[in-house]
PyMOL Python script that loads the backbone (N, CA, C, O; Angstrom):
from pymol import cmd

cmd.read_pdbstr("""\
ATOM      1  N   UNK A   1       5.245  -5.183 -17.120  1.00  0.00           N
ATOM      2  CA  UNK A   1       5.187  -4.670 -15.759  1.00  0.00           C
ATOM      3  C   UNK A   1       4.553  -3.275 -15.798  1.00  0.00           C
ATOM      4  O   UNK A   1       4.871  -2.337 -16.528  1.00  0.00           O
ATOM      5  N   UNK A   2       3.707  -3.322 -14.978  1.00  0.00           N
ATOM      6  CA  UNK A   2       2.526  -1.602 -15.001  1.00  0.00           C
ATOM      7  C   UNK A   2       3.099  -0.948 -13.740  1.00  0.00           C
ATOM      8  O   UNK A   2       4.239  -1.406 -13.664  1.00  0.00           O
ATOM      9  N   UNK A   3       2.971  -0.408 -13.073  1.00  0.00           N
ATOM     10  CA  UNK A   3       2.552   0.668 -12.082  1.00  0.00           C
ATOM     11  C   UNK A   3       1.921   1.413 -12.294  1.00  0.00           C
ATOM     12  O   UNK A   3       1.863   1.901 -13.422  1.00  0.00           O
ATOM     13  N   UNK A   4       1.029   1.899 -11.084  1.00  0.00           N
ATOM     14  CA  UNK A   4       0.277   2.694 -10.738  1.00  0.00           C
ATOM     15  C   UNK A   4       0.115   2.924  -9.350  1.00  0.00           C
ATOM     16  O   UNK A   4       0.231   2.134  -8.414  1.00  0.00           O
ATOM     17  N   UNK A   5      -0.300   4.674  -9.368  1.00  0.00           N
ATOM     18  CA  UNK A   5      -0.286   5.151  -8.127  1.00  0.00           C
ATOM     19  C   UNK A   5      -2.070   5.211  -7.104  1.00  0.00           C
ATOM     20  O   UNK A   5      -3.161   5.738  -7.323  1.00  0.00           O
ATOM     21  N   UNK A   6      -1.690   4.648  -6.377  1.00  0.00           N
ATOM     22  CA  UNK A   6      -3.469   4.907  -5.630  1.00  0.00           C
ATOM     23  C   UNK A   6      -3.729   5.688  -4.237  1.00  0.00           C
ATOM     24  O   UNK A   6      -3.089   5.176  -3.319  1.00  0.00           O
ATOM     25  N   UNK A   7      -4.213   6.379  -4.001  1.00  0.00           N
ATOM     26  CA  UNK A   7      -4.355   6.757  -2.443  1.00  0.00           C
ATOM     27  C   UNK A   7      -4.189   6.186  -1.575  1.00  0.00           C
ATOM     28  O   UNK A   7      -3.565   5.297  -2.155  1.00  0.00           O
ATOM     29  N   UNK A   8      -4.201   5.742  -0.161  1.00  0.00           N
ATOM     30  CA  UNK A   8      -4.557   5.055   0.891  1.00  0.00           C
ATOM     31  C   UNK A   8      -5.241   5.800   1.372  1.00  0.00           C
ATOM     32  O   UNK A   8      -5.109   6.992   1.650  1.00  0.00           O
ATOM     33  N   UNK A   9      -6.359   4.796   1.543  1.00  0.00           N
ATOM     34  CA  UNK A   9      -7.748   5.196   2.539  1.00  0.00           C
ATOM     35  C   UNK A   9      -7.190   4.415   3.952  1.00  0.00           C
ATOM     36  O   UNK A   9      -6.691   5.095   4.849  1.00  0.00           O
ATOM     37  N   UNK A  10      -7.287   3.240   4.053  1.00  0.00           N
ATOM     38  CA  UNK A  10      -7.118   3.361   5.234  1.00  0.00           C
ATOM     39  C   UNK A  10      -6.102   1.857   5.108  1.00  0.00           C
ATOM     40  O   UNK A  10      -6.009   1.241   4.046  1.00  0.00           O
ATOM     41  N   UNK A  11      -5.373   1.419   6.422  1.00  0.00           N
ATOM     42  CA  UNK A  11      -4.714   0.117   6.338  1.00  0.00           C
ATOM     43  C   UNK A  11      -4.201  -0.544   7.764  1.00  0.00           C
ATOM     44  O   UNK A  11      -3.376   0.029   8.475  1.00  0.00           O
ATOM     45  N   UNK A  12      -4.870  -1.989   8.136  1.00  0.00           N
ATOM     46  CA  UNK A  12      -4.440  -2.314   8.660  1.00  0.00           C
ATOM     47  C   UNK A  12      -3.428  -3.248   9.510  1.00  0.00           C
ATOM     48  O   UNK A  12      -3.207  -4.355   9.017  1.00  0.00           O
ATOM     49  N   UNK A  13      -2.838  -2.956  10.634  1.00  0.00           N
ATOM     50  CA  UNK A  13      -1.315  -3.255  10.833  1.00  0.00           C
ATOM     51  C   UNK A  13      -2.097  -4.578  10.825  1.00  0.00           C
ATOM     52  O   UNK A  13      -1.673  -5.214   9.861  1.00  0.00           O
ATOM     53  N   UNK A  14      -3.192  -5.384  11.561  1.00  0.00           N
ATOM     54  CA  UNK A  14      -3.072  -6.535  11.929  1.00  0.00           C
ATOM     55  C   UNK A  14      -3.630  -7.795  11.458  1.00  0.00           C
ATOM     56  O   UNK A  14      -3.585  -8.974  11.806  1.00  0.00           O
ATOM     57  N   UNK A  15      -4.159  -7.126  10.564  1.00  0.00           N
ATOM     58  CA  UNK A  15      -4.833  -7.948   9.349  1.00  0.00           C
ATOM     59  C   UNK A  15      -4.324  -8.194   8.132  1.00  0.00           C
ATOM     60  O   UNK A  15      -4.434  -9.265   7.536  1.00  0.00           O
ATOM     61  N   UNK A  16      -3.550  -6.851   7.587  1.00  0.00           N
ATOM     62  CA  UNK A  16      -2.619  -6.276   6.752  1.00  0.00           C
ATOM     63  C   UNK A  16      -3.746  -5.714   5.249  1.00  0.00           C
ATOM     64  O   UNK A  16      -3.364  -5.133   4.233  1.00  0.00           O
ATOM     65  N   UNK A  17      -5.171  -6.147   5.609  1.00  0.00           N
ATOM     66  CA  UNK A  17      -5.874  -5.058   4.699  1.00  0.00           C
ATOM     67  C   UNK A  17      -5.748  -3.403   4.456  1.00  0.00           C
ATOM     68  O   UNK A  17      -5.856  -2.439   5.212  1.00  0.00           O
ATOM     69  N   UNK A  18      -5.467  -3.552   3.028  1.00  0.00           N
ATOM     70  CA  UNK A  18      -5.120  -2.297   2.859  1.00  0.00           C
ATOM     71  C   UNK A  18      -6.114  -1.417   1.684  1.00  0.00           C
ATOM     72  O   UNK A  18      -6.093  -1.848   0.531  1.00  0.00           O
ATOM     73  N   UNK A  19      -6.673  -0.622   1.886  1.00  0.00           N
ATOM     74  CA  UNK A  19      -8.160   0.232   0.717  1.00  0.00           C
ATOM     75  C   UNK A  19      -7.431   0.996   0.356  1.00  0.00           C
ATOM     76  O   UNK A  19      -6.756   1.643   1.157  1.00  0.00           O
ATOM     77  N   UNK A  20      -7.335   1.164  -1.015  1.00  0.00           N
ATOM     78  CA  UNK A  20      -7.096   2.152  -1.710  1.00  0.00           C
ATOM     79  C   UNK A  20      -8.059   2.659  -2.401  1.00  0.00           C
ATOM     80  O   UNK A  20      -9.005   1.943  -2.729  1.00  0.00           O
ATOM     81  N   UNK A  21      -7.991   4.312  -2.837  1.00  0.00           N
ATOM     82  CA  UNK A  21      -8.522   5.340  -3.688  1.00  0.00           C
ATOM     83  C   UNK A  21      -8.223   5.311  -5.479  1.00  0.00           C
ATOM     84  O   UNK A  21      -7.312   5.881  -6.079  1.00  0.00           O
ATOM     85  N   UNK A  22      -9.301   4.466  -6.033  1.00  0.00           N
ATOM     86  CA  UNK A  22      -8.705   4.378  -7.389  1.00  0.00           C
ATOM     87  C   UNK A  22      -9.203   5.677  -8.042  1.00  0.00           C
ATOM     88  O   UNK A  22      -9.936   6.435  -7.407  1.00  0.00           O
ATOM     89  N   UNK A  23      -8.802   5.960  -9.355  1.00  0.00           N
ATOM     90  CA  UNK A  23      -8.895   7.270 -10.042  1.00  0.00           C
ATOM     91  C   UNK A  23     -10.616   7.777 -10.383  1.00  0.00           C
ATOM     92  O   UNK A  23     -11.300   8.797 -10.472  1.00  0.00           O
ATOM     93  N   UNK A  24     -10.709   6.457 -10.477  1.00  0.00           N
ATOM     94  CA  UNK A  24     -12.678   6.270 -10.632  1.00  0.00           C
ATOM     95  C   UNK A  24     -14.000   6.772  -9.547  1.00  0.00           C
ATOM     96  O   UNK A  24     -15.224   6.894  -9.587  1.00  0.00           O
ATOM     97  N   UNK A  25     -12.989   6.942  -8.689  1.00  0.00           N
ATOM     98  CA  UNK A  25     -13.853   7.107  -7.316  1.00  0.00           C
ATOM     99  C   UNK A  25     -14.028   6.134  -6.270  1.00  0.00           C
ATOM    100  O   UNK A  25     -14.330   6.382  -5.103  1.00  0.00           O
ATOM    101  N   UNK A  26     -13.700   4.428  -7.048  1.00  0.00           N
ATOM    102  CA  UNK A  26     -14.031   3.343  -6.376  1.00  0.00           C
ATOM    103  C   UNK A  26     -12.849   3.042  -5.482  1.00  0.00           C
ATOM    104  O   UNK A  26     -11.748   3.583  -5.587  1.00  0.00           O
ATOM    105  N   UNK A  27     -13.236   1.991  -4.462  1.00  0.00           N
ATOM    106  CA  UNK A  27     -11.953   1.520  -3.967  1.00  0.00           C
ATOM    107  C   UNK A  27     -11.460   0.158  -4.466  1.00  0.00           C
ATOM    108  O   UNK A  27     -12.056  -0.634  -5.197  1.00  0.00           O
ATOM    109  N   UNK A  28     -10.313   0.060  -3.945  1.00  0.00           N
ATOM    110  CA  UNK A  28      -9.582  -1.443  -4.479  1.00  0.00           C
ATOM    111  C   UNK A  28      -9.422  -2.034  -3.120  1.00  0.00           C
ATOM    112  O   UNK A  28      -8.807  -1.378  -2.279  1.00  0.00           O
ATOM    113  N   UNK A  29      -9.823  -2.991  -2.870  1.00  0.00           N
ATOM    114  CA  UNK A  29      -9.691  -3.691  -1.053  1.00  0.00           C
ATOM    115  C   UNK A  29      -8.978  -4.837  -2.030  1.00  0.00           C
ATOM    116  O   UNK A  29      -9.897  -5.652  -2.113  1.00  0.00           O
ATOM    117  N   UNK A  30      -8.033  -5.303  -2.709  1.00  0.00           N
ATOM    118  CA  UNK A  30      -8.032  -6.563  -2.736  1.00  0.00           C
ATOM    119  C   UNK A  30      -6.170  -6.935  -2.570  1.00  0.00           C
ATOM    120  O   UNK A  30      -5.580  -7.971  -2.878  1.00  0.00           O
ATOM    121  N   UNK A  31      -5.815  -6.109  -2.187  1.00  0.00           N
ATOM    122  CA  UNK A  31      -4.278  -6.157  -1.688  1.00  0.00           C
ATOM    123  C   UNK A  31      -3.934  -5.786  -0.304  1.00  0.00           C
ATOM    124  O   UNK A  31      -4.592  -5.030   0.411  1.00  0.00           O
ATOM    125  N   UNK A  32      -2.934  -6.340  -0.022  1.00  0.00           N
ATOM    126  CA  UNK A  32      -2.670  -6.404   1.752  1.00  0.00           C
ATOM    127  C   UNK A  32      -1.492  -5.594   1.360  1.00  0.00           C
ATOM    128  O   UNK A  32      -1.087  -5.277   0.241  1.00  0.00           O
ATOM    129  N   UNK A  33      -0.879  -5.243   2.965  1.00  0.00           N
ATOM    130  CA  UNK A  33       0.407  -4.746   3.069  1.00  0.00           C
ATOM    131  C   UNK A  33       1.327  -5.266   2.987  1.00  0.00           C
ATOM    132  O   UNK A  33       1.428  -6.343   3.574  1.00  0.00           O
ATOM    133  N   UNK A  34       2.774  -4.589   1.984  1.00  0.00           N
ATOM    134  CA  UNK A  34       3.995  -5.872   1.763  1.00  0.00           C
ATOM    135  C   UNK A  34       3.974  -6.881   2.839  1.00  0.00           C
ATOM    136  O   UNK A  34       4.037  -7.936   2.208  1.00  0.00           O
ATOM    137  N   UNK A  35       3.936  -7.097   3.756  1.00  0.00           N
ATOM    138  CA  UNK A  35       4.703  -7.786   4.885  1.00  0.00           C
ATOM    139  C   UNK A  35       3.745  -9.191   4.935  1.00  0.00           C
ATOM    140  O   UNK A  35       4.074 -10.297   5.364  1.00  0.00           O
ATOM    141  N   UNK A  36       2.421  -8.758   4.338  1.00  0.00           N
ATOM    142  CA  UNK A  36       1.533  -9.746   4.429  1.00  0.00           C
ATOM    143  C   UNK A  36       2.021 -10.702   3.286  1.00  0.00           C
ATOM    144  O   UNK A  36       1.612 -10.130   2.276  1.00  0.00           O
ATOM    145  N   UNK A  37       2.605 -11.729   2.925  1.00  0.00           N
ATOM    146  CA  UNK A  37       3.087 -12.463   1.696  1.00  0.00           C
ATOM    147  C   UNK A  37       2.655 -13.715   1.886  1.00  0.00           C
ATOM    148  O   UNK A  37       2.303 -14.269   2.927  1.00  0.00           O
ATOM    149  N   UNK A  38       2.719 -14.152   0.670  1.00  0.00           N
ATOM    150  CA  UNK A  38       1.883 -15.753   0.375  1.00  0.00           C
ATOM    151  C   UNK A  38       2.268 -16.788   0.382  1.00  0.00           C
ATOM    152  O   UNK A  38       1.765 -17.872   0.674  1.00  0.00           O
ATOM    153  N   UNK A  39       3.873 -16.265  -0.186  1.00  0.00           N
ATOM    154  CA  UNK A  39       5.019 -16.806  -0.122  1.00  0.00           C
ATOM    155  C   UNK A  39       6.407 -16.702   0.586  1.00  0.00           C
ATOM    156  O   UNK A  39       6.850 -15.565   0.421  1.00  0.00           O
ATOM    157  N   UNK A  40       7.110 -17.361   1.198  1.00  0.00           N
ATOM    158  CA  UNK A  40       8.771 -17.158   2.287  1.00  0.00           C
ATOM    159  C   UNK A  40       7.920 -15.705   2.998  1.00  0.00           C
ATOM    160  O   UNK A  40       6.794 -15.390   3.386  1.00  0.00           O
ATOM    161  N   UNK A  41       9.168 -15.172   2.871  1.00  0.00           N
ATOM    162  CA  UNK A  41       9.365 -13.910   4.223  1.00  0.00           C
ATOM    163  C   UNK A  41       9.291 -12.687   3.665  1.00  0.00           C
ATOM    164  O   UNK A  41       9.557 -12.553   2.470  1.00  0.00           O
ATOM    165  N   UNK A  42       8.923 -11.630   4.440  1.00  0.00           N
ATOM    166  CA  UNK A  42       8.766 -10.243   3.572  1.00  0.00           C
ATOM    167  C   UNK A  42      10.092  -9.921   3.910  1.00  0.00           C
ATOM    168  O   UNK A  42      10.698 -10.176   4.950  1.00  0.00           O
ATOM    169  N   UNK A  43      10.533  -9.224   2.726  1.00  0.00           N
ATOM    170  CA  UNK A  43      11.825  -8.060   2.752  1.00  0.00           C
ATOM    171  C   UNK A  43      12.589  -7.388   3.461  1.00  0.00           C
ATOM    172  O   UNK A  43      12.776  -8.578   3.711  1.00  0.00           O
ATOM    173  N   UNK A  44      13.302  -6.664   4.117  1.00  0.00           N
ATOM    174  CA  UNK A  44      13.547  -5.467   4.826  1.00  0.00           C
ATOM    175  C   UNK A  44      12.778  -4.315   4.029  1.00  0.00           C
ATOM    176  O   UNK A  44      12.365  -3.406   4.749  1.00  0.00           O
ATOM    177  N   UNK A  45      12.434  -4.164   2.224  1.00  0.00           N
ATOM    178  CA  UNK A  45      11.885  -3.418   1.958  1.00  0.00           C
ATOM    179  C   UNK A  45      10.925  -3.130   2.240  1.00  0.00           C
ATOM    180  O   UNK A  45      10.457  -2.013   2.458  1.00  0.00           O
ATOM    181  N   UNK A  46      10.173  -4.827   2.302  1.00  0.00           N
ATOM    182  CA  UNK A  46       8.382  -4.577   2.190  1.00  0.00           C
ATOM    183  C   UNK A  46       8.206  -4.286   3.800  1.00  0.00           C
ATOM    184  O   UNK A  46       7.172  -3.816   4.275  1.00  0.00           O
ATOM    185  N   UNK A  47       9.109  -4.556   4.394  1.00  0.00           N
ATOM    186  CA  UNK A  47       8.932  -3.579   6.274  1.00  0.00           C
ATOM    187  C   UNK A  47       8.897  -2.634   6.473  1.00  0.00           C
ATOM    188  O   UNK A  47       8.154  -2.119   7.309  1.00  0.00           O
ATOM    189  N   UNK A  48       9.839  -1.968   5.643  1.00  0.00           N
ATOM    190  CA  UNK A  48       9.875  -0.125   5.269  1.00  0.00           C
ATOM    191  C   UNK A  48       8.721   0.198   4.885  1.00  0.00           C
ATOM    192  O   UNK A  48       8.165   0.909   5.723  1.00  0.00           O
ATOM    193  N   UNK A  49       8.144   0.003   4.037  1.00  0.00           N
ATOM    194  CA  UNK A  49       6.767   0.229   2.735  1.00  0.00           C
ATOM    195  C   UNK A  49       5.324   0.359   3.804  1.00  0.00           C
ATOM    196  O   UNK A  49       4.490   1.249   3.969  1.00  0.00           O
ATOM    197  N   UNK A  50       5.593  -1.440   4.594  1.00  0.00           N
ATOM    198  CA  UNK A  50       4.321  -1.573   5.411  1.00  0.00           C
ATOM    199  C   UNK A  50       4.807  -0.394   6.795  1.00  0.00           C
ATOM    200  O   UNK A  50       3.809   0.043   7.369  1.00  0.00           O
ATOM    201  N   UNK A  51       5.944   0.055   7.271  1.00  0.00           N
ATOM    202  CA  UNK A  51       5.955   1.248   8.455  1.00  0.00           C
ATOM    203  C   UNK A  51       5.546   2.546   7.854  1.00  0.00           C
ATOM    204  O   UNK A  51       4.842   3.368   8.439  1.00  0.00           O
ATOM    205  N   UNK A  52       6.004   2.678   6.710  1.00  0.00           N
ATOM    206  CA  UNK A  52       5.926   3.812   6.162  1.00  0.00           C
ATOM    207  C   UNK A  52       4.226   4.538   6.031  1.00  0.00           C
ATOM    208  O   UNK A  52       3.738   5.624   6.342  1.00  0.00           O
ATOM    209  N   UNK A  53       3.785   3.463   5.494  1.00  0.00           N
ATOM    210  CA  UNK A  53       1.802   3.435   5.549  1.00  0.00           C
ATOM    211  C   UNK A  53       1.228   3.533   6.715  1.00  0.00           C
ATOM    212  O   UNK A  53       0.499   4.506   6.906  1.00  0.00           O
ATOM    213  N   UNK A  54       1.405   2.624   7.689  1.00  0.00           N
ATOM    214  CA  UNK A  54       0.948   2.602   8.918  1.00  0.00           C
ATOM    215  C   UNK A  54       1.239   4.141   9.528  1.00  0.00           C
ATOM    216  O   UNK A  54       0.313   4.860   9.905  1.00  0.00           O
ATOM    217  N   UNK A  55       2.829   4.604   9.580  1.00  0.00           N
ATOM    218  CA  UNK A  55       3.134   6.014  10.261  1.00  0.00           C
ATOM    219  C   UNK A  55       2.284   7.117   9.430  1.00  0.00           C
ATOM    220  O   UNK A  55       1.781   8.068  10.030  1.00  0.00           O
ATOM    221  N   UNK A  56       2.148   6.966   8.094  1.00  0.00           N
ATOM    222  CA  UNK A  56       1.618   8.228   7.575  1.00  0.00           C
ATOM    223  C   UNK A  56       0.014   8.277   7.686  1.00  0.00           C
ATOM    224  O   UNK A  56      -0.536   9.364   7.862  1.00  0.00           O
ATOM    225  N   UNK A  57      -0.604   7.290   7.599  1.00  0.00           N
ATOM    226  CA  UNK A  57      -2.128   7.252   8.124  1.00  0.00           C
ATOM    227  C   UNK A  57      -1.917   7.568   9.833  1.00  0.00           C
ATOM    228  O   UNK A  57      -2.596   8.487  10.291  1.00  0.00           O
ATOM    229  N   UNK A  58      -1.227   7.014  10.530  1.00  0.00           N
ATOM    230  CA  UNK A  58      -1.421   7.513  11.884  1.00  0.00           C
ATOM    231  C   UNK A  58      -1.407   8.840  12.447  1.00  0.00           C
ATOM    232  O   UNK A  58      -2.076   9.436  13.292  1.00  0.00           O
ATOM    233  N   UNK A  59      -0.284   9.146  11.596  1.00  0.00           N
ATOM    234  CA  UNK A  59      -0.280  10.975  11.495  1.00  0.00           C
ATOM    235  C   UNK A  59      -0.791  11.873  10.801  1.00  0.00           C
ATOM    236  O   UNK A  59      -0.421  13.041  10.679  1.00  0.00           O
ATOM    237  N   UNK A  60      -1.973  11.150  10.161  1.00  0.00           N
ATOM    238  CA  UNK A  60      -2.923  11.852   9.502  1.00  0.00           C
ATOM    239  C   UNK A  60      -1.969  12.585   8.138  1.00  0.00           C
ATOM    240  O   UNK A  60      -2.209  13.730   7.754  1.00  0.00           O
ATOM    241  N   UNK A  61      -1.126  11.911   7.657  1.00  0.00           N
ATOM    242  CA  UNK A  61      -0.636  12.629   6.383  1.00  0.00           C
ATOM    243  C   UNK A  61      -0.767  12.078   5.116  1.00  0.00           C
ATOM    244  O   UNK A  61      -0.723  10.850   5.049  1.00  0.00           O
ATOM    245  N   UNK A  62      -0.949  12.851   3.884  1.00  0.00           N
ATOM    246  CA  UNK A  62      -1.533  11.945   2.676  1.00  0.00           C
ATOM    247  C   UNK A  62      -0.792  10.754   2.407  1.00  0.00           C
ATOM    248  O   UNK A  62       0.301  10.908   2.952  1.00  0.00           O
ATOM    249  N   UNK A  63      -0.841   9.599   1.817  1.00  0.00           N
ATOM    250  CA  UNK A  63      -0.368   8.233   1.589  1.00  0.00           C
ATOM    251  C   UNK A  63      -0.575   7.972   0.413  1.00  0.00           C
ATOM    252  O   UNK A  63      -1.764   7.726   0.208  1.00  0.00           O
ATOM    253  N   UNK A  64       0.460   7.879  -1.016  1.00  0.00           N
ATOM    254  CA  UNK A  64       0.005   7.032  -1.905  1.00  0.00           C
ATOM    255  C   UNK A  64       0.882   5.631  -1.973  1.00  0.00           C
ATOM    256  O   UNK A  64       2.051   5.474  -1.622  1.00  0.00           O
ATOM    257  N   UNK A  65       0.133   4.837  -2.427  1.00  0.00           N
ATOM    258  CA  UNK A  65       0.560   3.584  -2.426  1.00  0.00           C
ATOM    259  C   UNK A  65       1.389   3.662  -4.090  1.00  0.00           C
ATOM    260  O   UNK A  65       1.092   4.536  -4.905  1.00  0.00           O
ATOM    261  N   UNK A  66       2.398   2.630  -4.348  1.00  0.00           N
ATOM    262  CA  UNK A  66       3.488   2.571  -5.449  1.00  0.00           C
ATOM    263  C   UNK A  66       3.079   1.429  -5.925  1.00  0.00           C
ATOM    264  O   UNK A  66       4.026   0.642  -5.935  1.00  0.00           O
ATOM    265  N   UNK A  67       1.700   0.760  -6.497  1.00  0.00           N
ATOM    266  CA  UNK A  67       1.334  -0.886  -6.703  1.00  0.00           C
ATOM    267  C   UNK A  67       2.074  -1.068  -8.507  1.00  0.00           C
ATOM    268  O   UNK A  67       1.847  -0.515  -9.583  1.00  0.00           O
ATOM    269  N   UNK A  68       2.997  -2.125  -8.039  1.00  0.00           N
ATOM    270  CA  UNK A  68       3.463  -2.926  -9.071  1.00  0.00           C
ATOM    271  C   UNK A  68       2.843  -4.130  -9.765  1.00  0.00           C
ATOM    272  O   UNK A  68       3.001  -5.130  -9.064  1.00  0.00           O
ATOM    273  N   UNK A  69       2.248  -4.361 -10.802  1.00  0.00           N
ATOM    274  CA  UNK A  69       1.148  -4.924 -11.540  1.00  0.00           C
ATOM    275  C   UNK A  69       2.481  -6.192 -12.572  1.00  0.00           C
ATOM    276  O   UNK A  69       3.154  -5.680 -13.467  1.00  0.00           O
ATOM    277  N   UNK A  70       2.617  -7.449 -12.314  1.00  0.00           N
ATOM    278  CA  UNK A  70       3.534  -8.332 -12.881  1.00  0.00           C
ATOM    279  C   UNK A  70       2.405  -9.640 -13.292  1.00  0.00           C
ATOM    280  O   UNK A  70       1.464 -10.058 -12.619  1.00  0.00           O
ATOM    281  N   UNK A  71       2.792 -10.000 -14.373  1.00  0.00           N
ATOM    282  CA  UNK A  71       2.296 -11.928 -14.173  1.00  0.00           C
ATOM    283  C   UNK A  71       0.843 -12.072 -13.628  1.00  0.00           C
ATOM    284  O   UNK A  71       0.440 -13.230 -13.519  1.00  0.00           O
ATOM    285  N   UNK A  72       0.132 -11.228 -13.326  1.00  0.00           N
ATOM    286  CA  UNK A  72      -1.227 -11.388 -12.748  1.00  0.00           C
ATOM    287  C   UNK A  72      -1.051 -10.861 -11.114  1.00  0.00           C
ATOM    288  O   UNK A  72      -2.179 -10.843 -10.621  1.00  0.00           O
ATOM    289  N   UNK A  73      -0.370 -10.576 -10.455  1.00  0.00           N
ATOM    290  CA  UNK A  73       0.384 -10.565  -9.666  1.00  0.00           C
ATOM    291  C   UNK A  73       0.099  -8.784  -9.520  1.00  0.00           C
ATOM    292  O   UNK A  73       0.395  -7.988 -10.410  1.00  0.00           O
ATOM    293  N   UNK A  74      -0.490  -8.433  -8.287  1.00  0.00           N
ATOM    294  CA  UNK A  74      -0.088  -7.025  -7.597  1.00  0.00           C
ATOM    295  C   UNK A  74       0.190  -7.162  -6.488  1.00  0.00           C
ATOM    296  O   UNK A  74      -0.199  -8.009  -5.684  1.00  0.00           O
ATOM    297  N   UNK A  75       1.436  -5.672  -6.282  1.00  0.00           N
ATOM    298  CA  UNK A  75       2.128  -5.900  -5.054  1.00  0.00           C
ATOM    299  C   UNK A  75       2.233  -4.196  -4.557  1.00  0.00           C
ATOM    300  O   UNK A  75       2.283  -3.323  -5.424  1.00  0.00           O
ATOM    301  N   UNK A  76       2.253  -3.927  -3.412  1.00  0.00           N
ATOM    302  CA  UNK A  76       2.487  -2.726  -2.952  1.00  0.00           C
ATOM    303  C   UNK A  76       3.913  -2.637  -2.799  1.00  0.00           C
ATOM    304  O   UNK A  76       4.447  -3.479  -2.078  1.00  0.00           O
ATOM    305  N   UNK A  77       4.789  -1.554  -3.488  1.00  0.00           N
ATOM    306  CA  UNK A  77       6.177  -2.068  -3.879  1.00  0.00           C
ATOM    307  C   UNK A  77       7.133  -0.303  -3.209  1.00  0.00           C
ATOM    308  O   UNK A  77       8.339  -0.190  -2.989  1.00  0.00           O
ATOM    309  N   UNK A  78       6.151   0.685  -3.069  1.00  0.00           N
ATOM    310  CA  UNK A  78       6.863   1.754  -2.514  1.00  0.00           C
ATOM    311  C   UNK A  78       5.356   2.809  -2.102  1.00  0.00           C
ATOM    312  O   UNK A  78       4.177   2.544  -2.337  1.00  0.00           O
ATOM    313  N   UNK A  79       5.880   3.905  -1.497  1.00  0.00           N
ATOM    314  CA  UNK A  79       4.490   4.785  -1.006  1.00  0.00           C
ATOM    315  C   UNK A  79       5.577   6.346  -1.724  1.00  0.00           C
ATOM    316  O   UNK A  79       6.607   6.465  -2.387  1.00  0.00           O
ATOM    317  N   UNK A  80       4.743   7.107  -1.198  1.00  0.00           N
ATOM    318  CA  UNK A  80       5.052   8.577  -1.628  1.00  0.00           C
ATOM    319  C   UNK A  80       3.816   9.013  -0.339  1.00  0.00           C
ATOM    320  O   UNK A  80       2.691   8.519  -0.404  1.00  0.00           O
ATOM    321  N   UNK A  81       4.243  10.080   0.910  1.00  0.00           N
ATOM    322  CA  UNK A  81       3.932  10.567   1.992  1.00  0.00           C
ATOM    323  C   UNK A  81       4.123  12.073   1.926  1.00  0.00           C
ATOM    324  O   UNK A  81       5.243  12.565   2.064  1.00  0.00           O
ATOM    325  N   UNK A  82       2.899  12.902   1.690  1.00  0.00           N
ATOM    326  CA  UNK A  82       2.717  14.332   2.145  1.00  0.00           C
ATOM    327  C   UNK A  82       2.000  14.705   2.766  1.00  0.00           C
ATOM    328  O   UNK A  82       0.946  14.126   3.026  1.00  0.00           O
ATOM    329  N   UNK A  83       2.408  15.978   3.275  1.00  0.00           N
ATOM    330  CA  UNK A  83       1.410  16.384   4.349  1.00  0.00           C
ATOM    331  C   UNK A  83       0.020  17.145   3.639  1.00  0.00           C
ATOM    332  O   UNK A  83       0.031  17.889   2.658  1.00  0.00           O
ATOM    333  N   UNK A  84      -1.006  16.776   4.340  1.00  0.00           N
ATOM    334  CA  UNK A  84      -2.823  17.180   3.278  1.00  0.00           C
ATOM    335  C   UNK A  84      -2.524  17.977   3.161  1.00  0.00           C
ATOM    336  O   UNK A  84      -1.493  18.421   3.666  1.00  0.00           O
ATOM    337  N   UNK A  85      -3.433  18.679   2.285  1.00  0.00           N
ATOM    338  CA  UNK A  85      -3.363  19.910   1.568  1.00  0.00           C
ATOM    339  C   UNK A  85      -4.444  20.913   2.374  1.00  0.00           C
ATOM    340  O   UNK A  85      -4.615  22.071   1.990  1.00  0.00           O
TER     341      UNK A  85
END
""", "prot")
cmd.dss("prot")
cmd.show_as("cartoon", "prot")
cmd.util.cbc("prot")
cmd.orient("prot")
């Protein structure tokens, strides 16, 4: 099991695409927001995770995403929210 931390560039509520800022300069488009799942029902967590992103891009405050790396398998699993610098 990996983690790693990425920016949020940008994410949306209704699609549940979510861009992240990798360390390289590039972005990563290839993960949605918890709530978006493939499988059963999202969490009460992954509801927290996906409000938490949505409120801090809306209010213009920095966003990193918490992506958990399992089995082949990535998941957006927690954020970390400050205000820009």
């Amino acid at each position: 099991v990996k983690k790693t931390e990425y920016q949020v560039l940008t994410a949306d509520g209704e699609s549940g695409e979510v861009s992240l800022l990798m360390e390289t300069g590039d972005t990563k488009d290839d993960l949605n927001l918890p709530t978006f799942v493939k499988i059963g029902e999202p969490t009460e967590e992954d509801k927290k995770v996906t409000e938490e992103i949505l409120k801090a891009l809306e209010d213009g405050k920095d966003c990193t995403a918490i992506v958990q790396a399992a089995c082949g398998e990535e998941k957006i699993i927690g954020t970390k929210v400050t205000e820009p610098k």
